[in-house]
Every structure is written in structure tokens, then in C-alpha cells.
N, CA, C and O atoms as CSV, one atom per row, in Angstrom:
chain,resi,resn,atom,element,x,y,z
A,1,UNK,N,N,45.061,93.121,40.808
A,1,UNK,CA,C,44.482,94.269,40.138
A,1,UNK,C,C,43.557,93.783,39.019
A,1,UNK,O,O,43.908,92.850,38.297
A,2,UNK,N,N,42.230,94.480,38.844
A,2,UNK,CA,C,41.426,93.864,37.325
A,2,UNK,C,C,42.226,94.466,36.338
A,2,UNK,O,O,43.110,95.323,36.332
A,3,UNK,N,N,41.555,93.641,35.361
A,3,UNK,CA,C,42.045,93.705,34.130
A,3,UNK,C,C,41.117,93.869,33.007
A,3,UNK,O,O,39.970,93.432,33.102
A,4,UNK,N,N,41.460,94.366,32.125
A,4,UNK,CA,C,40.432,93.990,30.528
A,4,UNK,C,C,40.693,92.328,30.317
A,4,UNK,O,O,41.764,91.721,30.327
A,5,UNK,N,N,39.244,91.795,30.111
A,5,UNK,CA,C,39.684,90.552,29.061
A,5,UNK,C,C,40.600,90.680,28.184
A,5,UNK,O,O,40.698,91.872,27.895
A,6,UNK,N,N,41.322,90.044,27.617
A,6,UNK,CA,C,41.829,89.350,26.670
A,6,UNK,C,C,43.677,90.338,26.908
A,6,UNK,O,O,44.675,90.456,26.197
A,7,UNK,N,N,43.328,90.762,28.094
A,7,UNK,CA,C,44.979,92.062,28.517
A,7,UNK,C,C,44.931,91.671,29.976
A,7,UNK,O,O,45.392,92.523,30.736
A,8,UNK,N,N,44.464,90.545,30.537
A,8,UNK,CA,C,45.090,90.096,31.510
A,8,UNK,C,C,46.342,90.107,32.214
A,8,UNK,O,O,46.546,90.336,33.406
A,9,UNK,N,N,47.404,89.736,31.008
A,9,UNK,CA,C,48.564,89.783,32.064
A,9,UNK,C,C,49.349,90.552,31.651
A,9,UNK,O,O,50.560,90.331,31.681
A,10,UNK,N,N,48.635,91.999,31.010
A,10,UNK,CA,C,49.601,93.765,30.774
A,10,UNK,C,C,48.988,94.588,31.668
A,10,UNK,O,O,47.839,94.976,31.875
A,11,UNK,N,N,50.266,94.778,32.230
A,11,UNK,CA,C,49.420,96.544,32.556
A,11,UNK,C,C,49.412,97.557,31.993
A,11,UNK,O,O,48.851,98.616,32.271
A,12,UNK,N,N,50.177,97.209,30.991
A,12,UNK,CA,C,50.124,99.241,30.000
A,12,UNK,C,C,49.052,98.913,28.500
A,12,UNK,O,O,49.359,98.168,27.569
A,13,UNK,N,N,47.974,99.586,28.615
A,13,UNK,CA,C,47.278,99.486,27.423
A,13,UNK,C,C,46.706,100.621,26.876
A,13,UNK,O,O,46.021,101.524,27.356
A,14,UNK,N,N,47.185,100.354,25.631
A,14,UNK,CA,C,47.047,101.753,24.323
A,14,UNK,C,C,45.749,101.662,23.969
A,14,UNK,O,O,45.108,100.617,23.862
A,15,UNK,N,N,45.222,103.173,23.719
A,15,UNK,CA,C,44.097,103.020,23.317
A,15,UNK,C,C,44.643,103.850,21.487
A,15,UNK,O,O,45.022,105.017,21.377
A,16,UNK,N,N,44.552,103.107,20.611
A,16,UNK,CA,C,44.701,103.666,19.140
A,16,UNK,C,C,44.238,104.768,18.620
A,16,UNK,O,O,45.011,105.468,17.965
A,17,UNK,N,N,43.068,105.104,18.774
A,17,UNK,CA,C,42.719,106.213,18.904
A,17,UNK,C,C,42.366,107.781,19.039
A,17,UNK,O,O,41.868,108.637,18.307
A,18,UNK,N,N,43.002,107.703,20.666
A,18,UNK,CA,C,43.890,108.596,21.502
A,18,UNK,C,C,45.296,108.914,21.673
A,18,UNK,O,O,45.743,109.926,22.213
A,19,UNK,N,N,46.012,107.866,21.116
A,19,UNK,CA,C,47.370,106.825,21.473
A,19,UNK,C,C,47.831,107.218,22.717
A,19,UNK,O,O,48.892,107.842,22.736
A,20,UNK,N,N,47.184,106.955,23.908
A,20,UNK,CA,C,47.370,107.157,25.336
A,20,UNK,C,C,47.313,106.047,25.461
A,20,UNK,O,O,46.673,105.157,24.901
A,21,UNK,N,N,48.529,106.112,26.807
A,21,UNK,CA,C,48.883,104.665,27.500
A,21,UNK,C,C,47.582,104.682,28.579
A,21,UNK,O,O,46.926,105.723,28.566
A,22,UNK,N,N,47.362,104.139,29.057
A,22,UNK,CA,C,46.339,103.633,30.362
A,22,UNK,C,C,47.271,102.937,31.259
A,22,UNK,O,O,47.937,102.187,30.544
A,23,UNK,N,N,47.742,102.797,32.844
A,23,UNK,CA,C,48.603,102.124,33.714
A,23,UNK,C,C,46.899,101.376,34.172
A,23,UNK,O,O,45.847,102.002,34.302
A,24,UNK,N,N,47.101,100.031,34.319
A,24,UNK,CA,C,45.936,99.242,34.781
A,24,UNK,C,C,45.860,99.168,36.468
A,24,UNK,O,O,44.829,99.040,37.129
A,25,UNK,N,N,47.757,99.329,37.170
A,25,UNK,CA,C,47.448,99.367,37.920
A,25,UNK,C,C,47.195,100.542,39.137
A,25,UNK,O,O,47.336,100.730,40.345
A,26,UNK,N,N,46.688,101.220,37.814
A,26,UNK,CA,C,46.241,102.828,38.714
A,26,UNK,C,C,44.761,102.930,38.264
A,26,UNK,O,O,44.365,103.049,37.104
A,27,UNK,N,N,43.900,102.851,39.568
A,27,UNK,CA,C,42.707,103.011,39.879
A,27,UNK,C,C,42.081,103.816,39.011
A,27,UNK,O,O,41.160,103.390,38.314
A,28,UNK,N,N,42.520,105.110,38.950
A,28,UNK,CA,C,41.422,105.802,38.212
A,28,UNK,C,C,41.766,105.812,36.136
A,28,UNK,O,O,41.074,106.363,35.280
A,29,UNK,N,N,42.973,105.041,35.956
A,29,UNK,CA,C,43.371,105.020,34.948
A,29,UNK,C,C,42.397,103.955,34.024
A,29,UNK,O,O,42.043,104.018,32.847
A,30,UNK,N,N,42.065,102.706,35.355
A,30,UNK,CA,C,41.952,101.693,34.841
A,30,UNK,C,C,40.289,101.830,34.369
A,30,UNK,O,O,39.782,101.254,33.407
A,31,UNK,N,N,39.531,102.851,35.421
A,31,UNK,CA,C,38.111,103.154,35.501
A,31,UNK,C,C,38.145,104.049,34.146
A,31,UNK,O,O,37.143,103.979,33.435
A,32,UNK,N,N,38.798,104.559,33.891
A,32,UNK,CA,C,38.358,105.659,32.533
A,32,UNK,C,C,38.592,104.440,31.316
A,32,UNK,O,O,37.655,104.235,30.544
A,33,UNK,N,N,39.878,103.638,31.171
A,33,UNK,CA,C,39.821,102.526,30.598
A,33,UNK,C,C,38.683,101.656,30.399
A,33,UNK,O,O,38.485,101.098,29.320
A,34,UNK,N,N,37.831,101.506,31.538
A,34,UNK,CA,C,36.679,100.138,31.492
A,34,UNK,C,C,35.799,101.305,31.054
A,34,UNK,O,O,34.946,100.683,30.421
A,35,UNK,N,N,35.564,102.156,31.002
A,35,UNK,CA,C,34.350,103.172,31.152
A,35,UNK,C,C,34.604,102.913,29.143
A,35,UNK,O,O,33.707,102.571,28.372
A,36,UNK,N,N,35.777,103.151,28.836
A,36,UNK,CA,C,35.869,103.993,27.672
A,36,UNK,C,C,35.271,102.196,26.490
A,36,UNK,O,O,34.644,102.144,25.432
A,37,UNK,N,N,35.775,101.226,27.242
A,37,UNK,CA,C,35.539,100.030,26.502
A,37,UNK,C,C,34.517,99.465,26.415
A,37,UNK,O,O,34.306,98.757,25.430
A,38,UNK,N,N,33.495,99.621,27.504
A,38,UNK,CA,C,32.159,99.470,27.316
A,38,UNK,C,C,31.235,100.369,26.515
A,38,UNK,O,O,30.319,99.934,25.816
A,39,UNK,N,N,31.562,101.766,26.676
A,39,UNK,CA,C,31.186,102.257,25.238
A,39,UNK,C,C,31.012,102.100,24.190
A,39,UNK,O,O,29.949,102.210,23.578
A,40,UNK,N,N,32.653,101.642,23.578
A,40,UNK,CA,C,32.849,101.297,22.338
A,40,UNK,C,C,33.695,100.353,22.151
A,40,UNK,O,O,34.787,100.382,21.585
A,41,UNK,N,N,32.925,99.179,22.849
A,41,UNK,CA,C,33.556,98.270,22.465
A,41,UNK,C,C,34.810,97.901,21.969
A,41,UNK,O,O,34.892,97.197,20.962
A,42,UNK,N,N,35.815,98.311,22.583
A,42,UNK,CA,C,37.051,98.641,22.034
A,42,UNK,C,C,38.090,97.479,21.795
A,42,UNK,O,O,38.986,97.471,20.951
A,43,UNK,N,N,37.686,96.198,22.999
A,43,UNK,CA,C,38.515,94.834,22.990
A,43,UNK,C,C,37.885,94.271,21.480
A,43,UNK,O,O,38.566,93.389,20.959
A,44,UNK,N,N,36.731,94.673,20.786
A,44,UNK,CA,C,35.833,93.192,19.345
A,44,UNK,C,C,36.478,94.454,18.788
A,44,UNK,O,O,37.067,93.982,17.816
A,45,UNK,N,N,36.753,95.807,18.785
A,45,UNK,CA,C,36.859,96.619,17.278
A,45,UNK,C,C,38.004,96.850,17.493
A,45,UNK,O,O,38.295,97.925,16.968
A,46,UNK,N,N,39.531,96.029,18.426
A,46,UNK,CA,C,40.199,96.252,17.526
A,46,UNK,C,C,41.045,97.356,17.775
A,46,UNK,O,O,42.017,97.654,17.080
A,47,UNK,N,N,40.582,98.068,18.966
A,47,UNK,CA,C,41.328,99.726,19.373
A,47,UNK,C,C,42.266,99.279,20.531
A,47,UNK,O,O,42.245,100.149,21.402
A,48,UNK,N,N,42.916,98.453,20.795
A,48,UNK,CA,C,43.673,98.438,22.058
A,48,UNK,C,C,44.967,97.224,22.005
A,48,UNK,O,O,45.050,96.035,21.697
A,49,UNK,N,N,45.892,98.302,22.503
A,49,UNK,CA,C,47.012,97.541,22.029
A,49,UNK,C,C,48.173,97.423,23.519
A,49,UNK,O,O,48.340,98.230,24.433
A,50,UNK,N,N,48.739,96.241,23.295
A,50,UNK,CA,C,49.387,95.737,24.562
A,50,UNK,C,C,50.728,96.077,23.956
A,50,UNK,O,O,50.905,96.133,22.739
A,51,UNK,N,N,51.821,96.340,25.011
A,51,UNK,CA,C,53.142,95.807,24.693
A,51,UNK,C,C,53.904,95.310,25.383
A,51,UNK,O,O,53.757,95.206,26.601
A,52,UNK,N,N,55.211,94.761,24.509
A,52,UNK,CA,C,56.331,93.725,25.098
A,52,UNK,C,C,57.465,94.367,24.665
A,52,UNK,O,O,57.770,94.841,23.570
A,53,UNK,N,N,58.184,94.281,25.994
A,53,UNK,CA,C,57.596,94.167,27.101
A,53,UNK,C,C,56.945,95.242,27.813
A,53,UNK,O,O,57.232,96.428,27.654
A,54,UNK,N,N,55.812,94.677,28.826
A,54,UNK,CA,C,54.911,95.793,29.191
A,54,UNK,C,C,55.597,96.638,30.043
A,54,UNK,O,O,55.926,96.334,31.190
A,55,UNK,N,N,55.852,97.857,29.414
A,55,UNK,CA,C,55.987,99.152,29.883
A,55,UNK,C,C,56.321,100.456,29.386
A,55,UNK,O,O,56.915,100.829,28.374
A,56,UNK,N,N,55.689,101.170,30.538
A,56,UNK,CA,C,55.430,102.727,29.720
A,56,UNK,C,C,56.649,102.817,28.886
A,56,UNK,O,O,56.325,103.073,27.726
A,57,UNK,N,N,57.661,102.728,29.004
A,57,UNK,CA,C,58.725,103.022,28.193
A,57,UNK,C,C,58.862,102.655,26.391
A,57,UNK,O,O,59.191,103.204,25.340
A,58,UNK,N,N,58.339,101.290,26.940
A,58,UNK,CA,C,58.003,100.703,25.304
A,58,UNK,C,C,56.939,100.950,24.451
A,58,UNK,O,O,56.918,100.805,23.229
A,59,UNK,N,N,55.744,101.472,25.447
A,59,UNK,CA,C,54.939,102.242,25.168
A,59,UNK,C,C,54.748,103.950,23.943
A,59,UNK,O,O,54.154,104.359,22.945
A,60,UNK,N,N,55.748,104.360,24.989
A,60,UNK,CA,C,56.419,105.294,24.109
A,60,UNK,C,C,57.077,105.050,23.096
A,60,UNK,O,O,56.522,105.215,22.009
A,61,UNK,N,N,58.016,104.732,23.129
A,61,UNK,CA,C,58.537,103.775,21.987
A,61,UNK,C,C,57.949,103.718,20.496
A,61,UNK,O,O,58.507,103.869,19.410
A,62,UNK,N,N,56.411,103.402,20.895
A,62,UNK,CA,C,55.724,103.376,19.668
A,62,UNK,C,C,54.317,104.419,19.938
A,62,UNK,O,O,53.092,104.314,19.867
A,63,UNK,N,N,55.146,105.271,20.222
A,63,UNK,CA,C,54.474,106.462,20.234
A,63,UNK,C,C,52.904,106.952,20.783
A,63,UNK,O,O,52.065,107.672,20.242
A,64,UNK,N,N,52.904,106.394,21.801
A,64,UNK,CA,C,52.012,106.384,23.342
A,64,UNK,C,C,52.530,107.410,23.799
A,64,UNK,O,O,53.737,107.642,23.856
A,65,UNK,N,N,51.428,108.272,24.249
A,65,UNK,CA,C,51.757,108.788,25.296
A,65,UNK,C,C,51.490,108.751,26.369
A,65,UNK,O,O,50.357,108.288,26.235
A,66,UNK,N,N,51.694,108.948,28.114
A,66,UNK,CA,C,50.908,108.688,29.004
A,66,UNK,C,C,49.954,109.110,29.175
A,66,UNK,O,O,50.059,110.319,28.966
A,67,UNK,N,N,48.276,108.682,29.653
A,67,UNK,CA,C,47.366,109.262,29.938
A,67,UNK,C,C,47.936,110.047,31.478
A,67,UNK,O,O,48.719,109.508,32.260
A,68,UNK,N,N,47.291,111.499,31.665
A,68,UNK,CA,C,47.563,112.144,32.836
A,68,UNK,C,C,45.832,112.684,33.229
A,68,UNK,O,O,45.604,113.330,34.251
């Protein structure tokens, strides 16, 4: 499955922001993800956050919610 640079080996990534989870390995999750990072540069400023361990659960955890 692709990935964001530097979130290679997560699949759940927060956007700070929004605080929506993104699943990387869901197609259209991952396209609104790349769409939203080339915009604004989101991997150099700093808006995107991985967790451990990766999953939605821990996600939530720190208060993610799922993107739907």
C-alpha cells in the first residue's frame, strides 16, 4: 500500500487540524490524505501525527476521530 513519506510504516494518520484519523490502507482515505498534503504541505508544517501502536483505537485514545 503507498504511503506518506516520513509515515511509511503507519497506517493510521492524524491530521491535527481536523483531528481525523485517515486508514492508509483504504484507497479513498489515503487519496483525500495525499490530496490534503500536497496542498498544505502538511508532512514540513508539522500537521500529522502517527501512533503507537498504530491503530484506530489508539487513535482515539488521543482523541481522533475516524475520517468517514
Amino acid at each position: 500500500m503507498p504511503r506518506l513519506s516520513k509515515f511509511e510504516e503507519y497506517r493510521f494518520i492524524g491530521y491535527r487540524k481536523n483531528m481525523k484519523v485517515y486508514d492508509c490502507d483504504n484507497p479513498e482515505h489515503f487519496a483525500i490524505l495525499e490530496q490534503l498534503e500536497k496542498e498544505n504541505e502538511l508532512v514540513s508544517n508539522n500537521q500529522l501525527q502517527s501512533f503507537a501502536p498504530d491503530s484506530l483505537e489508539e487513535a482515539k485514545n488521543r482523541s481522533f476521530k475516524p475520517f468517514k
